[in-house]
CHARMM-style PDB file with segment names, atoms N, HN, CA, C and O in Angstrom:
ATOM      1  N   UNK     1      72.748  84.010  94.825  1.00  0.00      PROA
ATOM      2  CA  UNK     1      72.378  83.977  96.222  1.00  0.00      PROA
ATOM      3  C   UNK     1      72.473  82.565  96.790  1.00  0.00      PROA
ATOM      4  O   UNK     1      72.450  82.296  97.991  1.00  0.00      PROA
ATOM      5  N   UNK     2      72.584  81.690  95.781  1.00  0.00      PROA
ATOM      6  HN  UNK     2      72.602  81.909  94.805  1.00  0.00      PROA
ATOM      7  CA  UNK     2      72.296  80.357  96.578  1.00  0.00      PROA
ATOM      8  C   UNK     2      73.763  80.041  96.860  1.00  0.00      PROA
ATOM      9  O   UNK     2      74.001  79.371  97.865  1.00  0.00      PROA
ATOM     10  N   UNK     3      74.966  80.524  95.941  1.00  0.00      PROA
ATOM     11  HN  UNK     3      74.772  81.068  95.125  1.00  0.00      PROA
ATOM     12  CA  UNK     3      76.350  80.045  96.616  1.00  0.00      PROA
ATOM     13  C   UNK     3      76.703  80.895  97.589  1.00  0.00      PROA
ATOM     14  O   UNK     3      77.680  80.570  98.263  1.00  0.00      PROA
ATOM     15  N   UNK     4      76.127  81.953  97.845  1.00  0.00      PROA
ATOM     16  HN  UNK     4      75.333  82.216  97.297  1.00  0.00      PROA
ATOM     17  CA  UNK     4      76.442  82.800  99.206  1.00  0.00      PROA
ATOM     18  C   UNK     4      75.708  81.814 100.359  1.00  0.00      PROA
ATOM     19  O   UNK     4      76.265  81.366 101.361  1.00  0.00      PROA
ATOM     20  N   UNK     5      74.383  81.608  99.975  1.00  0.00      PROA
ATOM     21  HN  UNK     5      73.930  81.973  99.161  1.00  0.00      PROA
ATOM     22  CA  UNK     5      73.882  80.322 101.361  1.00  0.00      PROA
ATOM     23  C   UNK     5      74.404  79.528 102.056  1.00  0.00      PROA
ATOM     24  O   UNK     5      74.423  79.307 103.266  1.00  0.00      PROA
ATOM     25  N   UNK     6      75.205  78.744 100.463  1.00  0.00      PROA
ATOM     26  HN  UNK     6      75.190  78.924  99.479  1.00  0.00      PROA
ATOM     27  CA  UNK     6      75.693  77.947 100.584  1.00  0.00      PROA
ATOM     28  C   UNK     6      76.991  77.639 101.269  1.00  0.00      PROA
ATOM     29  O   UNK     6      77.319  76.633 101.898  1.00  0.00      PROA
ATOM     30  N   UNK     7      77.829  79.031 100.930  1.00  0.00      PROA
ATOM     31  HN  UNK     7      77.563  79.848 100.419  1.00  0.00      PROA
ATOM     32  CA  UNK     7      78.846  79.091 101.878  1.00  0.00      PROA
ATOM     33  C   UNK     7      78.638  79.432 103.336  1.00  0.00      PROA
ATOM     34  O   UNK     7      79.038  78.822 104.327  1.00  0.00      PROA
ATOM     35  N   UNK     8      78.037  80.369 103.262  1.00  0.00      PROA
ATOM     36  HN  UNK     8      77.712  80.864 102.456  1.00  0.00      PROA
ATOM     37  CA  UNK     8      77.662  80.640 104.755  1.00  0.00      PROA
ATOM     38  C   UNK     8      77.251  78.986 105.711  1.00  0.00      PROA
ATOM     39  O   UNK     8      78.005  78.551 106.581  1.00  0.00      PROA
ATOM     40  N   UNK     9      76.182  78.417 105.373  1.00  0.00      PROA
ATOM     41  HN  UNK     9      75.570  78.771 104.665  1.00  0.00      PROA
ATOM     42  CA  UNK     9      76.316  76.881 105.772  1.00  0.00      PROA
ATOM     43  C   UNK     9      77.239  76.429 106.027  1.00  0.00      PROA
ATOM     44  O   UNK     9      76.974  75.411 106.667  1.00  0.00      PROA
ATOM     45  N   UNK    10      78.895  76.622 105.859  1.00  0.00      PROA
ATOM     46  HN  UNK    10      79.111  77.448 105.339  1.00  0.00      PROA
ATOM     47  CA  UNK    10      80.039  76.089 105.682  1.00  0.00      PROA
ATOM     48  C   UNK    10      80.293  76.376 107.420  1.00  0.00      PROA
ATOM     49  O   UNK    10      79.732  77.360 107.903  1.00  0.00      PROA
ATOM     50  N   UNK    11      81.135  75.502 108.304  1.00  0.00      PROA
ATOM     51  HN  UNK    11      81.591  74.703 107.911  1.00  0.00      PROA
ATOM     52  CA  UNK    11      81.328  76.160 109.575  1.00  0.00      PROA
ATOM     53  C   UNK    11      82.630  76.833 109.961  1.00  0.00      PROA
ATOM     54  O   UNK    11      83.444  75.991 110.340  1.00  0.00      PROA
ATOM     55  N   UNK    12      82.970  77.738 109.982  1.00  0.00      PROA
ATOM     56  HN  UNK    12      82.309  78.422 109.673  1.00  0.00      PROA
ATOM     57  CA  UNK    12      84.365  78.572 109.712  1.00  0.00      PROA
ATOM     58  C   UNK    12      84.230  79.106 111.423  1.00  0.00      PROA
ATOM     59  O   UNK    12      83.393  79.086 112.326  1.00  0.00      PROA
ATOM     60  N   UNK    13      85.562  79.553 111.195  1.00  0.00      PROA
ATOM     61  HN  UNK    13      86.242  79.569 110.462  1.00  0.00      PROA
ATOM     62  CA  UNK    13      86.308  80.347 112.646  1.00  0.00      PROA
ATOM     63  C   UNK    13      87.244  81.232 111.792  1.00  0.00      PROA
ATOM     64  O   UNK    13      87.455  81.123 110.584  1.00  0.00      PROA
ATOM     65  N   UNK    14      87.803  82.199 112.727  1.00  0.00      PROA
ATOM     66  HN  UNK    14      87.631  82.287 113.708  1.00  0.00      PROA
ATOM     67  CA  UNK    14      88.491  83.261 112.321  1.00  0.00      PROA
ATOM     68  C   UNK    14      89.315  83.214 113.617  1.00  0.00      PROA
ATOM     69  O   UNK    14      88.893  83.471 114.744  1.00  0.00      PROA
ATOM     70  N   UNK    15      91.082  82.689 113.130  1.00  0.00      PROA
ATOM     71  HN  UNK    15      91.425  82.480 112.214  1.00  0.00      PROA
ATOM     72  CA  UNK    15      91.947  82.873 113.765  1.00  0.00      PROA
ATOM     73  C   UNK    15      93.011  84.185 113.283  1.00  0.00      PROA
ATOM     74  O   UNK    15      93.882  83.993 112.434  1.00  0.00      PROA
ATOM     75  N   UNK    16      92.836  85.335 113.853  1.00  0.00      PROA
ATOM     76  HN  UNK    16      92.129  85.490 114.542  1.00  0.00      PROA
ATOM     77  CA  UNK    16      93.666  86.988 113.564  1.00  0.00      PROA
ATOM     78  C   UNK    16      94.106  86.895 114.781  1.00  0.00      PROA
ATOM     79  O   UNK    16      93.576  86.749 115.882  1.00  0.00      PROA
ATOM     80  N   UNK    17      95.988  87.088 114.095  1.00  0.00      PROA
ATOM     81  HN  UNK    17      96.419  87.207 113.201  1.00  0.00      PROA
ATOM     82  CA  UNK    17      96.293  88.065 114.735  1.00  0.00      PROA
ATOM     83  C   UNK    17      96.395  89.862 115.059  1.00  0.00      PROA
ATOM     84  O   UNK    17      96.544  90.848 114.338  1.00  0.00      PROA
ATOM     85  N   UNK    18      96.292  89.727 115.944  1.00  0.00      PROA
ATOM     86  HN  UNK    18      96.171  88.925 116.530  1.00  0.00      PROA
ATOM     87  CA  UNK    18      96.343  91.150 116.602  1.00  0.00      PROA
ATOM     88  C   UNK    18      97.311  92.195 116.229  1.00  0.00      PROA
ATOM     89  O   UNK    18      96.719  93.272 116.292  1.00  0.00      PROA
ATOM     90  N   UNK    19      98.727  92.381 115.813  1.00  0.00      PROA
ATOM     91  HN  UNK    19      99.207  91.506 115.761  1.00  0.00      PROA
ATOM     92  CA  UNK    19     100.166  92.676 115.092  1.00  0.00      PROA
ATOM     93  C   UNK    19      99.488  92.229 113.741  1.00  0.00      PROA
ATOM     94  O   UNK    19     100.574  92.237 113.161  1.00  0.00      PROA
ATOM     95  N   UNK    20      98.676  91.873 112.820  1.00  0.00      PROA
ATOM     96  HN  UNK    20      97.794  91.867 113.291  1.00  0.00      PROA
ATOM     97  CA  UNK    20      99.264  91.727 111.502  1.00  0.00      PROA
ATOM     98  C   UNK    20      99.083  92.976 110.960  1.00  0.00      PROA
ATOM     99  O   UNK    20      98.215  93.646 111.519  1.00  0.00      PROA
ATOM    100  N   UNK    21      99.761  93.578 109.856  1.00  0.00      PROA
ATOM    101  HN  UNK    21     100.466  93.034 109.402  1.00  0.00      PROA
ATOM    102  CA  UNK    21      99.717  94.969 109.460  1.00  0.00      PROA
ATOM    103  C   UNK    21      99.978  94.754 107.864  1.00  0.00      PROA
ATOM    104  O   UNK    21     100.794  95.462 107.274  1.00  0.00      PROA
ATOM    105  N   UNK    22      99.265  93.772 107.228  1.00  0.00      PROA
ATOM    106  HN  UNK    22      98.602  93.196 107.707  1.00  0.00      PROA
ATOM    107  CA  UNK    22      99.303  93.031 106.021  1.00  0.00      PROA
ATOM    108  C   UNK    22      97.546  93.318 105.946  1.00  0.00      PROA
ATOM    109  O   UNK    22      97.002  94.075 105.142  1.00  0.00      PROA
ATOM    110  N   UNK    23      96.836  92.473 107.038  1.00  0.00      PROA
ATOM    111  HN  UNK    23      97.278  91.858 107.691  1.00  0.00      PROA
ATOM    112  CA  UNK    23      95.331  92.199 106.988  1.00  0.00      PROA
ATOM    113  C   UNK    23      94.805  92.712 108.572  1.00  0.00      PROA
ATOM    114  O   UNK    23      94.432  92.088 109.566  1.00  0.00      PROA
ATOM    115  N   UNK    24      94.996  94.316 108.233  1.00  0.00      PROA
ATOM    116  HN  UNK    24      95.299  94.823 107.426  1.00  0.00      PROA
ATOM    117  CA  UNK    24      94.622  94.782 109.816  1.00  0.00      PROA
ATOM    118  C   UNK    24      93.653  94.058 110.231  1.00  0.00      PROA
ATOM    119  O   UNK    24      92.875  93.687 109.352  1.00  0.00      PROA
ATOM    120  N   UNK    25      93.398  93.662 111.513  1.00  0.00      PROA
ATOM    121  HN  UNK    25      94.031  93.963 112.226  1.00  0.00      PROA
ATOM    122  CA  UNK    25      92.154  92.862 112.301  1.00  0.00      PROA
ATOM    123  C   UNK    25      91.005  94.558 112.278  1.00  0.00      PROA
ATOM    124  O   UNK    25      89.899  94.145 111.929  1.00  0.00      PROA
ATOM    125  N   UNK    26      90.961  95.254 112.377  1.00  0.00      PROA
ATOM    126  HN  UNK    26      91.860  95.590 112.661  1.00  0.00      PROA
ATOM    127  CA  UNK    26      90.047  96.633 112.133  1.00  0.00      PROA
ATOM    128  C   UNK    26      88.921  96.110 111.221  1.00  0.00      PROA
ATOM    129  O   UNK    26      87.708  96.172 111.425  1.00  0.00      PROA
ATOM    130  N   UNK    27      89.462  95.676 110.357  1.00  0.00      PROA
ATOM    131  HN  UNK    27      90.447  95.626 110.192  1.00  0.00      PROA
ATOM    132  CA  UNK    27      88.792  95.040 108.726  1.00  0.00      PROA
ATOM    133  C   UNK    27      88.336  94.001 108.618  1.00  0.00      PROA
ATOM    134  O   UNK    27      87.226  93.743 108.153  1.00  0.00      PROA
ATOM    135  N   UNK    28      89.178  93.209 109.060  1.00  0.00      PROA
ATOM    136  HN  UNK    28      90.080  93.419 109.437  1.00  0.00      PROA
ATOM    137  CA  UNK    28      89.364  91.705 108.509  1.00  0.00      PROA
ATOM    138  C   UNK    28      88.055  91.287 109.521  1.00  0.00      PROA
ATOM    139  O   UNK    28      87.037  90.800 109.030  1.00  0.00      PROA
ATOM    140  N   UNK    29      88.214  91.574 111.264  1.00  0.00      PROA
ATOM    141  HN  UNK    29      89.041  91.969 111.663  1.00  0.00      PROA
ATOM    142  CA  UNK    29      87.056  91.241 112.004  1.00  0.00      PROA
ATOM    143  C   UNK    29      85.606  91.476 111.378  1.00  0.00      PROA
ATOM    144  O   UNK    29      84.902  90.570 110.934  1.00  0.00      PROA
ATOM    145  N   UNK    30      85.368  92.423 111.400  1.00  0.00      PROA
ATOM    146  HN  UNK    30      85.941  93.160 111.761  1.00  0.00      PROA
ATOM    147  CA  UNK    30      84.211  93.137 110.731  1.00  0.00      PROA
ATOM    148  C   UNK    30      83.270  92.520 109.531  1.00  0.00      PROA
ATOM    149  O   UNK    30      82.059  92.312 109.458  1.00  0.00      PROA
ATOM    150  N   UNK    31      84.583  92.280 108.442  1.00  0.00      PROA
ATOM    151  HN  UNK    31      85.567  92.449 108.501  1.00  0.00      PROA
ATOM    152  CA  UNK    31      84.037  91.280 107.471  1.00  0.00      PROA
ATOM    153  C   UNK    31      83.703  89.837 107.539  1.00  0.00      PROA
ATOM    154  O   UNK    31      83.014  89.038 106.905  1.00  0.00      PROA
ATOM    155  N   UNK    32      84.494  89.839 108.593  1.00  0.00      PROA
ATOM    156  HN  UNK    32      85.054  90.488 109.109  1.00  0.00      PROA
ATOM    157  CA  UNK    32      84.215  88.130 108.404  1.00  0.00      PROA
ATOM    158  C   UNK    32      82.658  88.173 109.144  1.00  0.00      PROA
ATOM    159  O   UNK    32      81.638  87.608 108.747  1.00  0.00      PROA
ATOM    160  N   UNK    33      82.811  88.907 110.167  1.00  0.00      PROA
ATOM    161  HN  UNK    33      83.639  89.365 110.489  1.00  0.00      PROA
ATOM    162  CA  UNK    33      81.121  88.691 110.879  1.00  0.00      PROA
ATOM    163  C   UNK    33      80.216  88.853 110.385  1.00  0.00      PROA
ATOM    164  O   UNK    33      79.186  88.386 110.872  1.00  0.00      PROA
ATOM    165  N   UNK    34      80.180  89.699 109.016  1.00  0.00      PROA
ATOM    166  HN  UNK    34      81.017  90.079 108.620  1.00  0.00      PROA
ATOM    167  CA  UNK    34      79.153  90.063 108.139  1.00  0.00      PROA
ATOM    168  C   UNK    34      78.944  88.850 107.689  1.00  0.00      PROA
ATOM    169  O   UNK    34      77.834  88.349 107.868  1.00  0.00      PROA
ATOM    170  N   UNK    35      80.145  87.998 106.891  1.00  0.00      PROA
ATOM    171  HN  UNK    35      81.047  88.405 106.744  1.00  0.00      PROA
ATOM    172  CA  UNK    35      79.594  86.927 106.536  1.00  0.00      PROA
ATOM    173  C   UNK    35      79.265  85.718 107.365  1.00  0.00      PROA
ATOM    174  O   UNK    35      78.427  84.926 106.935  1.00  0.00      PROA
ATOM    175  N   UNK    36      79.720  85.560 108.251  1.00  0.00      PROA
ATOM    176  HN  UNK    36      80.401  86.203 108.600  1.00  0.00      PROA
ATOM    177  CA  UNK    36      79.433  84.530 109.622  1.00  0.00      PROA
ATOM    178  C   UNK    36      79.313  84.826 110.794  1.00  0.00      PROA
ATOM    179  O   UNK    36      80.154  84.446 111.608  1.00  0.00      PROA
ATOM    180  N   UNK    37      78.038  85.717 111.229  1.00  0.00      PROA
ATOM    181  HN  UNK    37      77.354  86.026 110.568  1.00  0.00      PROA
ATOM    182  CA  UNK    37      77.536  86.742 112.448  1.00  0.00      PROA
ATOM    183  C   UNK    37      77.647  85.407 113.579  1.00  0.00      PROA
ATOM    184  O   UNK    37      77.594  85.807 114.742  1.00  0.00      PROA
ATOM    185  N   UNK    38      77.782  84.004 113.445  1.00  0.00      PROA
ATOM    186  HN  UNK    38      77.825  83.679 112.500  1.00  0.00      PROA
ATOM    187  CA  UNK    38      77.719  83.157 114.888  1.00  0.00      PROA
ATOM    188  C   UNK    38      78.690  82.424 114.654  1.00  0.00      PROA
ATOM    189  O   UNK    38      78.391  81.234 114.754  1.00  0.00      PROA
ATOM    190  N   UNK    39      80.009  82.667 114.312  1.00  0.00      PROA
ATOM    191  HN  UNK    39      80.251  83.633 114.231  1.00  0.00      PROA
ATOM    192  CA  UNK    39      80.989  82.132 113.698  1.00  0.00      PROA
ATOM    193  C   UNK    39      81.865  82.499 115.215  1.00  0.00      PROA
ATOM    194  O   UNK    39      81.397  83.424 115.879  1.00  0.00      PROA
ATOM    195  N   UNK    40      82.870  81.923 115.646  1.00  0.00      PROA
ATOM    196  HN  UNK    40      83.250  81.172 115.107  1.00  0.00      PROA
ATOM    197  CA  UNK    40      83.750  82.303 116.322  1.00  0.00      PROA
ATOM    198  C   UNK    40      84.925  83.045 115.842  1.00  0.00      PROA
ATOM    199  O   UNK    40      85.375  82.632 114.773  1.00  0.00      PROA
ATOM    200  N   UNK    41      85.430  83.886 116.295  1.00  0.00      PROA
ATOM    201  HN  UNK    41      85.064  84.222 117.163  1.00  0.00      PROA
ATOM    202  CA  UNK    41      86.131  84.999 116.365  1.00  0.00      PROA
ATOM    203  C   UNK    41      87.727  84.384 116.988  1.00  0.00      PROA
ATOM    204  O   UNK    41      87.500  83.326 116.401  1.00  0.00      PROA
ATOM    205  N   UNK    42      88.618  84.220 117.413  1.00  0.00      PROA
ATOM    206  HN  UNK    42      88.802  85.079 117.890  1.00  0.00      PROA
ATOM    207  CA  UNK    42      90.194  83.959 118.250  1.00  0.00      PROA
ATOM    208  C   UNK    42      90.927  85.095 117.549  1.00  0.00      PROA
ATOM    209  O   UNK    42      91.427  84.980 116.430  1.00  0.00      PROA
ATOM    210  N   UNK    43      90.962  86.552 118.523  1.00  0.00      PROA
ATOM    211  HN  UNK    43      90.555  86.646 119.432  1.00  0.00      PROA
ATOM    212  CA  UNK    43      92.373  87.057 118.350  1.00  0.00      PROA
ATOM    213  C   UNK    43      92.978  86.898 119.413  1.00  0.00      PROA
ATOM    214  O   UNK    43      92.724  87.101 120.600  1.00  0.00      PROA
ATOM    215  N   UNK    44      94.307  86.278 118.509  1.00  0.00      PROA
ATOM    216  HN  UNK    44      94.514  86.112 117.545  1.00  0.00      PROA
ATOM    217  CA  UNK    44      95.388  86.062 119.004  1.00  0.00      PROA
ATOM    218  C   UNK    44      96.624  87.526 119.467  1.00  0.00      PROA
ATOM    219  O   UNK    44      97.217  88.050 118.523  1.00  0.00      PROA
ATOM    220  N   UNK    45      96.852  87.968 120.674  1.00  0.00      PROA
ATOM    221  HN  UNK    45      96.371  87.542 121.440  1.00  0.00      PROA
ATOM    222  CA  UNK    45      97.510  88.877 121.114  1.00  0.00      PROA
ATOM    223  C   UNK    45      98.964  89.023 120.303  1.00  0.00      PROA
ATOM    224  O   UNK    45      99.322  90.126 119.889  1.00  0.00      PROA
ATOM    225  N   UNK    46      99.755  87.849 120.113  1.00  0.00      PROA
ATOM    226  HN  UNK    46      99.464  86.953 120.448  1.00  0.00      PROA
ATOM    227  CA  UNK    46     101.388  87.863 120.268  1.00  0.00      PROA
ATOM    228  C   UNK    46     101.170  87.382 118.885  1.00  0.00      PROA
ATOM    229  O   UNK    46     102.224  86.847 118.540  1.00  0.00      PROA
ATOM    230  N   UNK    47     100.342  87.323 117.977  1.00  0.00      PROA
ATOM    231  HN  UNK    47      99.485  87.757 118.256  1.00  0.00      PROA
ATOM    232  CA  UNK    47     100.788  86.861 116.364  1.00  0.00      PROA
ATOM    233  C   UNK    47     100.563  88.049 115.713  1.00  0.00      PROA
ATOM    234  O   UNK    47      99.845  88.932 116.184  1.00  0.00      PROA
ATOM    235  N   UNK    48     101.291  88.148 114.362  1.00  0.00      PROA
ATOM    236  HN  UNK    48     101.874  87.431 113.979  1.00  0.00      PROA
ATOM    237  CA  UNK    48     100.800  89.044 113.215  1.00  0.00      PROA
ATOM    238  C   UNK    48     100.456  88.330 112.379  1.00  0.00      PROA
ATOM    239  O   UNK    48      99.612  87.446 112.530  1.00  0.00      PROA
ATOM    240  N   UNK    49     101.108  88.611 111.248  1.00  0.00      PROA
ATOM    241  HN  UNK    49     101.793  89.328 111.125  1.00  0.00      PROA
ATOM    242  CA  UNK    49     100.484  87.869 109.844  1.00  0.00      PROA
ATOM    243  C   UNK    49     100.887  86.398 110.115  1.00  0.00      PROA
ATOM    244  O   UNK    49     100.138  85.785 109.355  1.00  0.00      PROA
ATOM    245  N   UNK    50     101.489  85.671 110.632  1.00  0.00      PROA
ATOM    246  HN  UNK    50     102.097  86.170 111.250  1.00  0.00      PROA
ATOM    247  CA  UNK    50     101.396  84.531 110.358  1.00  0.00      PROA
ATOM    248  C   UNK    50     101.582  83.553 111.568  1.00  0.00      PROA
ATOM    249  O   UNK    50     102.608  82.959 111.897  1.00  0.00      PROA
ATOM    250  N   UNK    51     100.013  83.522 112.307  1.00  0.00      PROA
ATOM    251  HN  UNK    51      99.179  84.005 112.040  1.00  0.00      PROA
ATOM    252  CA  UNK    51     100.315  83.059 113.514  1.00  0.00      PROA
ATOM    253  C   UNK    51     100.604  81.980 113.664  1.00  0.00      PROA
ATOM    254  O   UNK    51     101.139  81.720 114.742  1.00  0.00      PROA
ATOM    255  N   UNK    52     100.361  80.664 112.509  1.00  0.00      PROA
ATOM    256  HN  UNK    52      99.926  80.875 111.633  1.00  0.00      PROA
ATOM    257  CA  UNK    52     101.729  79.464 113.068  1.00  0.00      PROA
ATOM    258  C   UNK    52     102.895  79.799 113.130  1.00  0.00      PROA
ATOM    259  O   UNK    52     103.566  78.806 113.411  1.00  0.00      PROA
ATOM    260  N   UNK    53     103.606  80.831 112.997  1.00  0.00      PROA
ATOM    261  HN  UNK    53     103.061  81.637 112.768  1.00  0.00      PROA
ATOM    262  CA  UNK    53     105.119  81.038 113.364  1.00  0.00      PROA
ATOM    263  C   UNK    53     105.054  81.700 114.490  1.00  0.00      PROA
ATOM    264  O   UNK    53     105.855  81.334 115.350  1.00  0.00      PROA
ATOM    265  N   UNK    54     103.947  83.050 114.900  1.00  0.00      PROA
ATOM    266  HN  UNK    54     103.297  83.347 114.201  1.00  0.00      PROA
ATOM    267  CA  UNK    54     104.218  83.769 115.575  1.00  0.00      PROA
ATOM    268  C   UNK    54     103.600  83.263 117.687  1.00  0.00      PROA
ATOM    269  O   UNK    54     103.925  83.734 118.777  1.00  0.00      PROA
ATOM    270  N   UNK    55     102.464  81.925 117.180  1.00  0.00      PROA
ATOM    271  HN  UNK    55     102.200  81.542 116.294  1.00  0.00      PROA
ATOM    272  CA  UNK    55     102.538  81.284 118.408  1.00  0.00      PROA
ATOM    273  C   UNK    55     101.467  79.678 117.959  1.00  0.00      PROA
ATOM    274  O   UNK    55     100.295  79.303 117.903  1.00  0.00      PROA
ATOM    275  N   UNK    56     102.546  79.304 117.785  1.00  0.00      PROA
ATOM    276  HN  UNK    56     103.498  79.608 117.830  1.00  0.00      PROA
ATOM    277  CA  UNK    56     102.532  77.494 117.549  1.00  0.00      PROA
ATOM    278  C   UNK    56     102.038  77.352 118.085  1.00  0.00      PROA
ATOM    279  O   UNK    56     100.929  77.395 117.553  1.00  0.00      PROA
ATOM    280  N   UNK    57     101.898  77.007 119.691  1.00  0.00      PROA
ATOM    281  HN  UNK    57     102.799  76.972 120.124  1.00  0.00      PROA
ATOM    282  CA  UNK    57     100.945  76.483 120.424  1.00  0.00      PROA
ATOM    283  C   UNK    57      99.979  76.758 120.510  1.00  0.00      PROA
ATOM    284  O   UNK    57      99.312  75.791 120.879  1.00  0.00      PROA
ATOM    285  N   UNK    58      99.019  78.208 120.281  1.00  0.00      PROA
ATOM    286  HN  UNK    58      99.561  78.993 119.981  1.00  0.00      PROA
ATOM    287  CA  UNK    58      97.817  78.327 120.426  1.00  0.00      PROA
ATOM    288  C   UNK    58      97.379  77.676 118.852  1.00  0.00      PROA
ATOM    289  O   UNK    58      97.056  76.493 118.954  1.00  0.00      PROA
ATOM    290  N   UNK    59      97.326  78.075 117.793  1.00  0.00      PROA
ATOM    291  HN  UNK    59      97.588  79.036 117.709  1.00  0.00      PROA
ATOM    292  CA  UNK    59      96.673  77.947 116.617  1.00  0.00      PROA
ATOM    293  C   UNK    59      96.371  76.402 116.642  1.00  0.00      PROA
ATOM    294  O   UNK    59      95.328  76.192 116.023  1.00  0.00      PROA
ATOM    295  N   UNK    60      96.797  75.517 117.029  1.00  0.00      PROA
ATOM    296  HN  UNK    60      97.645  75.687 117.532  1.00  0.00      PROA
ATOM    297  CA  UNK    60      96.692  73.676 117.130  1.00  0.00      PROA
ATOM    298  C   UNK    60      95.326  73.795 118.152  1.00  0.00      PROA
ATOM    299  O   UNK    60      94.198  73.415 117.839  1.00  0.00      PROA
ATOM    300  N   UNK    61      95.655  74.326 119.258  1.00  0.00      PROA
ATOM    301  HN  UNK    61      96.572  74.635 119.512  1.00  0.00      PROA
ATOM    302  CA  UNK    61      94.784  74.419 120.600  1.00  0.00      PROA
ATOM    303  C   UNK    61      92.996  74.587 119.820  1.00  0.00      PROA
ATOM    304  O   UNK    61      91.980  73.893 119.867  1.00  0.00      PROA
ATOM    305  N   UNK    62      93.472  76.237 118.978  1.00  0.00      PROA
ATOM    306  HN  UNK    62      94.297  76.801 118.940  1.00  0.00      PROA
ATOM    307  CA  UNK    62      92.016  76.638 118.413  1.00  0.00      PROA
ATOM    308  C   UNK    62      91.190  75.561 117.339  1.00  0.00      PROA
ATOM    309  O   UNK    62      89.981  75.440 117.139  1.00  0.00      PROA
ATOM    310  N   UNK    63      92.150  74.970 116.850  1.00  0.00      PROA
ATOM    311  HN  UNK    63      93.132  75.068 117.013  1.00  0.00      PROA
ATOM    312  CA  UNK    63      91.637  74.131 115.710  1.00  0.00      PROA
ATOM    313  C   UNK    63      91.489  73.137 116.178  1.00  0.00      PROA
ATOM    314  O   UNK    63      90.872  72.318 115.497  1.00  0.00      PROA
ATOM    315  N   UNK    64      91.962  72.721 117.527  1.00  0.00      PROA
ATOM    316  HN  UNK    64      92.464  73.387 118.080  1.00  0.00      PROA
ATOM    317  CA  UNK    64      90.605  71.338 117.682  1.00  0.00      PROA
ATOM    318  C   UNK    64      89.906  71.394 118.687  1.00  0.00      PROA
ATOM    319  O   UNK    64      89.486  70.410 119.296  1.00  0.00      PROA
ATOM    320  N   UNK    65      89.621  73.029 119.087  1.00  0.00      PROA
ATOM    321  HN  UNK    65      89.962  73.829 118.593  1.00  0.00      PROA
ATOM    322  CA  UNK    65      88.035  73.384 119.906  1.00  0.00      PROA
ATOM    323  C   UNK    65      87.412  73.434 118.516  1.00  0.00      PROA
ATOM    324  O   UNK    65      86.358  72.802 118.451  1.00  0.00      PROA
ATOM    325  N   UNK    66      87.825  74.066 117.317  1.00  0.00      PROA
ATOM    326  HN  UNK    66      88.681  74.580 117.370  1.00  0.00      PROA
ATOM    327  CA  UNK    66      86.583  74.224 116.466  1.00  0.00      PROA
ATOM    328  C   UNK    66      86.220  73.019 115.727  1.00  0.00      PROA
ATOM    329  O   UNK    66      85.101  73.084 115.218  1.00  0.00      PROA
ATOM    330  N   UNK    67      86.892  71.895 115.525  1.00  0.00      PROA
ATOM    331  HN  UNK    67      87.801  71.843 115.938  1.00  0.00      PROA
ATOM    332  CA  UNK    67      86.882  70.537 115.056  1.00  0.00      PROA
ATOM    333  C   UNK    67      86.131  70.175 116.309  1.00  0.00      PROA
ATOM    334  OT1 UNK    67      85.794  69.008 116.511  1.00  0.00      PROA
TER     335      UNK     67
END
């Protein structure tokens, strides 16, 4: 229990795309909030599985609101 604390303490974001059909967002959302219920969330509309290819410009944008 204490390395679950411990991670949770950690400050994470969740950048999904919306198209990935590898790590449906159905799932992937859901879980992550379980483990980080005040964590920020970014789905991305126009990416699938790999949204630095599928939109460069946003994923830079998200990572230094969460930095």
């Amino acid at each position: 229990m204490e390395a679950v604390a411990a991670l949770r303490a950690v400050p994470a974001m969740l950048a999904v795309g919306v198209r990935d059909t590898a790590l449906l967002p159905e799932y992937v959302i859901p879980s992550f909030r379980l483990s980080y219920p005040d964590a920020p969330v970014a789905e991305i509309p126009s990416a699938g599985h790999f949204p630095t290819e599928d939109a460069p410009e946003t994923l830079p944008a998200l990572l230094e609101l969460f930095l």
